[in-house]
N, C-alpha and C positions, 0 to 999 in steps of 0.2 A: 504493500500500500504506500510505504515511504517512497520507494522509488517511484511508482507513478504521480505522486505530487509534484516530486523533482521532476522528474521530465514536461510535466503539466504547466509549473513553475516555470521553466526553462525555456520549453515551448512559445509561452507568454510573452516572456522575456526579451525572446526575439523579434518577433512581430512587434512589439511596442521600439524598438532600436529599431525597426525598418519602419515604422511608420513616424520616428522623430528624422529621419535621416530622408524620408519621401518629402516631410513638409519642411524641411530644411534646403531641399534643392529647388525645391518648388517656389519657395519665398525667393530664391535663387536665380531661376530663371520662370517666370510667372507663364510665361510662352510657349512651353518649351512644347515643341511639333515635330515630325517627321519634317526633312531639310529637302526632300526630294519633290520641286515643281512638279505641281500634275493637276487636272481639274477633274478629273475620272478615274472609275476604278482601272481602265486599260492602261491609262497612262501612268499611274503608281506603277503596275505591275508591269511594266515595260523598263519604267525607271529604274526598278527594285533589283530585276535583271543584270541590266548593264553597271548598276550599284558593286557590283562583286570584285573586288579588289580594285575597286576606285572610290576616288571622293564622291562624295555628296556635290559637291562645288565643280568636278570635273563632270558631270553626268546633266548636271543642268544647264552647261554650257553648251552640251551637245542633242537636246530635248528639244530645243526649239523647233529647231530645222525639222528632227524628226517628227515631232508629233505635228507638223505642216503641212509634212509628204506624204503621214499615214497615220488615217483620222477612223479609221476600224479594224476590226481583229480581221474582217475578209483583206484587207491593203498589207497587212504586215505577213498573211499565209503569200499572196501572190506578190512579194518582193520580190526583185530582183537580187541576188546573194552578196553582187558585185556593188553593188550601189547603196546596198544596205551597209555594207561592212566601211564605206568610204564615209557613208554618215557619222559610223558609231568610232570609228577607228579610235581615237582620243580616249576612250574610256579604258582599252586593255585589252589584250584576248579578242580581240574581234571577230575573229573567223568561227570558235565555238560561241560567241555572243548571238551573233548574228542567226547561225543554226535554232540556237535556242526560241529566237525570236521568231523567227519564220515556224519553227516547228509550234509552237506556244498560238501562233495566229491559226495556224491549221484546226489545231484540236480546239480552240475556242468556235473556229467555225462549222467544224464539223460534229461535234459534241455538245456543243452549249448554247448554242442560238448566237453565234456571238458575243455571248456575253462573258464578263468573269463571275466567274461560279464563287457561290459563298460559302463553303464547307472546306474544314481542312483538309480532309479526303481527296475532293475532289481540286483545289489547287496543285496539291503536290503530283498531281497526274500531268502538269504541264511540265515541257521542258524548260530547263533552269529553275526551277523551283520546288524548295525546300521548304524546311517547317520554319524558317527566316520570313522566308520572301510572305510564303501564305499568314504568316502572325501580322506581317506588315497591312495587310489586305483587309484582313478580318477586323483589326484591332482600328485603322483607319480611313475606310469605305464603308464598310458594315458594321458596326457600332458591337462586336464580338469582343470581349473581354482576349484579351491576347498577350502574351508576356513574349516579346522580342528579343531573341540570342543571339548576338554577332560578336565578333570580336571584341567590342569597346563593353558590352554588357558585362563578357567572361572575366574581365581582365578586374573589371569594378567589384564583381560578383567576388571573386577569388580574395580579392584586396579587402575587403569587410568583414570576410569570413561568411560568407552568405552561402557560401557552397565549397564541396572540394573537388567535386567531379571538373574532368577536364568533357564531357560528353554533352553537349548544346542540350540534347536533349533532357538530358538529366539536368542541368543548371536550370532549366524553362523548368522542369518541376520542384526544384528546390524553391526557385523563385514566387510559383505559385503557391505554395505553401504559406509563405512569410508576407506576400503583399495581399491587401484585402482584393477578391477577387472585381469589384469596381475600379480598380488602381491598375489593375494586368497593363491595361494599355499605354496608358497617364507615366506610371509607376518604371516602365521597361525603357519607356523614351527619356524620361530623368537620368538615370544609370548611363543609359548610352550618353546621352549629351554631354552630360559628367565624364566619362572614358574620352569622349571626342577631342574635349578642348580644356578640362585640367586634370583630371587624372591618365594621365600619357602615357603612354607603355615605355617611353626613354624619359629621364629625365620630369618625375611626373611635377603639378604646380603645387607643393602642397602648402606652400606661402598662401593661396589665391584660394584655398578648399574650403569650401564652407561647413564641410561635415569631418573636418580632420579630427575634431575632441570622438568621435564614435568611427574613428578607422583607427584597425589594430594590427595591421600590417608592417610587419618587421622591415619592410623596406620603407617605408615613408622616412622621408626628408624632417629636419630639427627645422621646427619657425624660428 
């Protein structure tokens, strides 16, 4: 019986330190959104795509043009491969980008009416995308409670003690656990923001941290 109070107690404990640490970043940046232009859920999820080992800032650079040229899931199936990839080129990887893209515009047209589907299930049936991209979808077109795992979430996740898996998967359900399920969405784009521009993987800000008194991370910097 003792130990289950401990762990009940503990459990507690934690959740109440993620949720001084949610309203603390929050106070922090009051704004704080997904950084990827788009006015649709195609264009998120086209974004979200080309987002994969690029900035945020290089990916809207090269959005414009594209969502100019191809304004439906049928225009991104019948791309041309050559002209697509000369679009996207700037973001990285373009030849598997651009596949994904065209093949992602296929099975939207052939499968879903053209639309983007709202189930995680059915996201992750598209090419280039993961339980990332579809959290992004869910959590920010469709008003779905979603906890987002990229790299800047893990790296934050890991630094708080919030989890120890290195498995995206598994950190989305540690994370679930400790952020009140209203917050999944709100709650994941904090963290990341937070990883993006002061918690850095080199060199983090921890001058600049507004939640340094509640990180316990043997690597943080002396104020």
């Amino acid at each position: 019986m003792r130990i289950g109070k401990t762990r009940l107690a503990s459990s507690r404990s934690v959740k109440q330190r993620v949720a001084r640490i949610l309203l603390t970043l929050h106070r922090a940046n009051p704004n704080a959104k997904v950084e990827l232009d788009h006015r649709n859920p195609l264009q998120l999820l086209i974004a979200t795509i080309l987002s994969a080992q690029c900035t945020d800032r290089r990916v809207n650079q090269v959005t414009p043009a594209l969502f100019h040229r191809y304004t439906k899931a049928a225009d991104y199936a019948k791309a041309d491969p050559s002209e697509l990839e000369t679009l996207i080129t700037p973001t990285g990887f373009y030849k598997s980008k651009a596949r994904s893209v065209i093949g992602t515009g296929k099975m939207l047209s052939e499968r879903f009416g053209g639309k983007v589907p709202k189930t995680m299930d059915e996201l992750v049936q598209l090419p280039g995308v993961g339980r990332k991209t579809a959290n992004v979808l869910l959590g920010n077109c469709f008003d779905q409670p979603a906890v987002v795992v990229d790299t800047h979430v893990k790296r934050v996740a890991h630094r708080l003690g919030l989890t120890a898996s290195e498995d995206p998967e598994v950190i989305e359900q540690d994370l679930q656990r400790v952020i009140p399920l209203e917050q999944w969405t709100s709650g994941s784009e904090l963290l990341l923001l937070h990883g993006r521009y002061v918690c850095v993987a080199k060199r983090p800000k921890c001058e600049q941290c507004p939640i340094y008194t509640e990180c316990p991370w043997e690597g943080k910097r002396p104020r």
